[in-house]
C-alpha positions in Angstrom: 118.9 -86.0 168.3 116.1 -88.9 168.7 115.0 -87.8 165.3 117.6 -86.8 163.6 117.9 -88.3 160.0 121.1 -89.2 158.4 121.5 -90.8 154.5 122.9 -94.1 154.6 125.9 -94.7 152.7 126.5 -98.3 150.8 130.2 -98.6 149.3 129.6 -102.6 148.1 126.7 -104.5 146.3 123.4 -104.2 148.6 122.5 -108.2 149.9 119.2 -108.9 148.5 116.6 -110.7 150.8 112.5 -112.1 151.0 112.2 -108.3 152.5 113.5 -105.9 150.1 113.6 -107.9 147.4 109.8 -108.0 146.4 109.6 -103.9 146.7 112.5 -103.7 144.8 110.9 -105.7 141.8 107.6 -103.9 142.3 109.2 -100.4 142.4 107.5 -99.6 146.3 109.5 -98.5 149.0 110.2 -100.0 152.0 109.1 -98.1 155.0 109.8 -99.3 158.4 108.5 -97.3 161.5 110.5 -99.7 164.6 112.8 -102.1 163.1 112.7 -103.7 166.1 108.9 -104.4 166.1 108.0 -104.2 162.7 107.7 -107.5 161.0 111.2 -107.6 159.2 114.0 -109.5 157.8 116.3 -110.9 160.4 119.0 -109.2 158.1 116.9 -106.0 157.6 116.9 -105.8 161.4 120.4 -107.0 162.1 121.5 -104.2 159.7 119.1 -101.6 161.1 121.0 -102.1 164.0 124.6 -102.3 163.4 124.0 -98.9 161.3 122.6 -97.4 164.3 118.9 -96.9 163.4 115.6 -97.8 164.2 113.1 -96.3 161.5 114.3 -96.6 158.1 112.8 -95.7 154.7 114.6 -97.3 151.7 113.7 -96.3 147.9 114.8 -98.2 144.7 116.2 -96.1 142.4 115.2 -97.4 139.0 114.8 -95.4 136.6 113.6 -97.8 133.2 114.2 -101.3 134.0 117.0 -101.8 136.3 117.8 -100.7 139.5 121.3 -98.4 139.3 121.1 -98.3 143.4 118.9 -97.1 146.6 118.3 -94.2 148.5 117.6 -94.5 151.8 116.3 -92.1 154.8 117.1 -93.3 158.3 115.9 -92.1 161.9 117.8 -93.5 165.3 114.3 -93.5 166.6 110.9 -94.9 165.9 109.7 -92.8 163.1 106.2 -92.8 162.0 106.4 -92.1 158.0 103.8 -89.5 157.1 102.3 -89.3 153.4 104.6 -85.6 152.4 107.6 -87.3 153.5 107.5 -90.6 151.7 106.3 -88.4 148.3 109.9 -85.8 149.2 111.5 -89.3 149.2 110.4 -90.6 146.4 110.6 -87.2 144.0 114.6 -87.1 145.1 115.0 -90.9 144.1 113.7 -90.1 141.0 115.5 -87.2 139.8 118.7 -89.0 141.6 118.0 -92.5 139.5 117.5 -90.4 136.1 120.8 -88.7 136.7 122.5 -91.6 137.9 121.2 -93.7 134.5 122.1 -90.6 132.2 125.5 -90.8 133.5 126.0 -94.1 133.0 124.3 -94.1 129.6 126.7 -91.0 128.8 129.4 -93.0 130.0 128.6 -95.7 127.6 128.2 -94.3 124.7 131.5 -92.1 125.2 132.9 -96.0 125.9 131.4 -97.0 122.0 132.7 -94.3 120.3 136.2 -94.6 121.4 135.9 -97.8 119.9 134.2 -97.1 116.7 137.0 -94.4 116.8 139.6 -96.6 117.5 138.1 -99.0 114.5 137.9 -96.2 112.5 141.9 -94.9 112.6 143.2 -98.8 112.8 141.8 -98.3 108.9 144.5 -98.1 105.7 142.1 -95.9 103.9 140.1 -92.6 104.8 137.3 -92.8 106.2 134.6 -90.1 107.7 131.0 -90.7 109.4 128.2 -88.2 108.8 125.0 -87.4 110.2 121.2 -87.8 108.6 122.4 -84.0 107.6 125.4 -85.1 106.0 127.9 -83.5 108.7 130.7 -85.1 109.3 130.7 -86.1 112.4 134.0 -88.9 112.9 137.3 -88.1 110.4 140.3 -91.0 111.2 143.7 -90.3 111.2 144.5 -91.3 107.5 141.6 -88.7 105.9 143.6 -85.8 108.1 146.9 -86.9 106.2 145.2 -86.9 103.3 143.5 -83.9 103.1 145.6 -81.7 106.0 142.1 -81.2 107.6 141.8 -82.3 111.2 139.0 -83.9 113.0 138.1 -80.6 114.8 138.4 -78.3 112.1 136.0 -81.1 109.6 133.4 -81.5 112.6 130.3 -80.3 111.9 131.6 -79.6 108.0 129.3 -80.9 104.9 131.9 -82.5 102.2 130.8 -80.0 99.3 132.1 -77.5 102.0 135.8 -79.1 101.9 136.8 -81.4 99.8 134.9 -80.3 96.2 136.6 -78.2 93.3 134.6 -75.2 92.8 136.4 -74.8 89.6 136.1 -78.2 88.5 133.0 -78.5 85.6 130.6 -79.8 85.2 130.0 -80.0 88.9 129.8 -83.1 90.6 127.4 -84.1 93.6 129.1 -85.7 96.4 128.7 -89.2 96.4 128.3 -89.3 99.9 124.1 -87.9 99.0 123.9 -91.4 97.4 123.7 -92.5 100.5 121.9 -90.3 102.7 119.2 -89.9 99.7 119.2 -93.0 98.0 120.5 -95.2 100.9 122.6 -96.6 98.2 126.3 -98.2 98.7 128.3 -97.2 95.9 132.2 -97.8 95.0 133.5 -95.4 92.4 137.3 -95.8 91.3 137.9 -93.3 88.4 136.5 -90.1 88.3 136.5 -88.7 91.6 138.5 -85.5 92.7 139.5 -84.1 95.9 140.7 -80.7 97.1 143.2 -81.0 99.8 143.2 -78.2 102.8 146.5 -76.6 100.9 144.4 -76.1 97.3 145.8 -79.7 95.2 143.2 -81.6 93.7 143.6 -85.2 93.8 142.0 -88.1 92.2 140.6 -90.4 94.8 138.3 -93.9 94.7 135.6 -93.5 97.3 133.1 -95.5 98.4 129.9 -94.7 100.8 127.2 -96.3 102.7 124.0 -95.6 104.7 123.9 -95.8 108.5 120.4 -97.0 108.9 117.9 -97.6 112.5 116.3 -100.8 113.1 113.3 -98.9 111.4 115.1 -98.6 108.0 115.5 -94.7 108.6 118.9 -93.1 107.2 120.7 -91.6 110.6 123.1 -90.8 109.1 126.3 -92.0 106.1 129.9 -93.9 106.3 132.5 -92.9 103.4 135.9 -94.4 102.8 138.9 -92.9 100.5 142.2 -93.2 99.4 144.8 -91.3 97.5 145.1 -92.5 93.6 148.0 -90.0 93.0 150.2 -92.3 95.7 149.0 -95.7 93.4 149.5 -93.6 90.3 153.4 -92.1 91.5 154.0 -96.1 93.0 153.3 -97.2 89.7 155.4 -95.2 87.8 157.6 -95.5 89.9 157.3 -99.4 89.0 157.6 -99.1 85.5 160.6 -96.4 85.8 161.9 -100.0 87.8 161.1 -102.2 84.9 162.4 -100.3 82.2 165.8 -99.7 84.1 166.0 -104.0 85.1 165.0 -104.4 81.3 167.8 -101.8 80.1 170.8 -103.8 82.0 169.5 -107.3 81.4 169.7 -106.0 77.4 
């Protein structure tokens, strides 16, 4: 039909040129009523017609500071582009580039947390990653051997609510607070205990740290861990060594 529309699909990098450039950077549309009269791009034109068009209205989509893609409205005729039209346009380009962006930010931070992830169970010690709340929100591979809690089962778990003795006395805060009160980063070898998913308590070193913004603000804590029984068994285990070389040497 002469005024049929139909969307017009792009499957490579839109060519930029002294026509659509300058409403891209200035966020306008570019309306067209006869591509074949209006003063255009030689390529504007040239593409108008290879796609089959003759009125075109083309819309950045750019939803903070970069342009994620277009979306553009095409007649087959001369179109004359009234004022309702032009706003439908533009409303569906902007809920289209803010979905588009979320997406891709989505997408990225997903990609960043793999990583930190991967970073995080590359380590030889336990480590864990809370929130401003101080709910552990990232558990690697060695804390689940360690304490026989998974990531999925410590998610959204408060350390007190895991790991701490009831019935050890006096009782003793969770270091990780240090952090998300104090923004402090602490190392303690001696003197820590931790109860494992199947009821042993065993002594541990820990150390945390703050996760802080740009602003200063605590978003949240990073705690490390190891098992001291393992040291303490591998050093007996050492001396039980020594004593037997010593005994045949005598």
């Amino acid at each position: 039909a002469s005024h049929s529309s139909t969307p017009l699909i792009f499957r490579d990098a839109i060519p930029m040129d002294e026509f659509l450039l300058p409403h891209f950077e200035n966020r306008t549309p570019v309306v067209v009523t006869d591509s074949e009269s209006d003063d255009v791009s030689q390529f504007f034109r040239a593409n108008a017609k290879e796609i089959g068009i003759r009125s075109n209205c083309v819309v950045p989509l750019r939803p903070r500071d970069h342009i994620v893609g277009v979306l553009s409205i095409g007649y087959v005729q001369p179109h004359s582009w009234e004022s309702r039209e032009l706003e439908l346009v533009q409303t569906i380009a902007n809920q289209v580039g803010n979905a588009i962006d979320s997406a891709q930010l989505f997408q990225s931070v997903l990609s960043e947390q793999r990583k930190v992830q991967a970073i995080f169970d590359s380590g030889l010690s336990g480590l864990y990653a809370t929130d401003a709340t101080g709910q552990i929100v990232m558990f690697n591979r060695v804390a689940e051997r360690i304490t026989g809690w998974t990531l999925s089962e410590a998610y959204g778990k408060k350390w007190e609510d895991l790991f701490v003795d009831p019935a050890q006395t006096p009782p003793v805060e969770p270091l990780i607070n240090q952090a998300l009160v104090h923004k402090a980063t602490l190392y303690v070898h001696d003197g820590r205990l931790l109860r494992t998913r199947d009821g042993r308590v065993i002594p541990v070193a820990k150390a945390v740290a703050p996760l802080l913004d740009e602003q200063g603000n605590v978003i949240g804590a990073v705690g490390a861990f190891f098992d001291k029984s393992r040291e303490q068994a591998a050093e007996l285990e050492r001396e039980e060594f020594l004593r037997e070389v010593a005994h045949q040497l005598r």
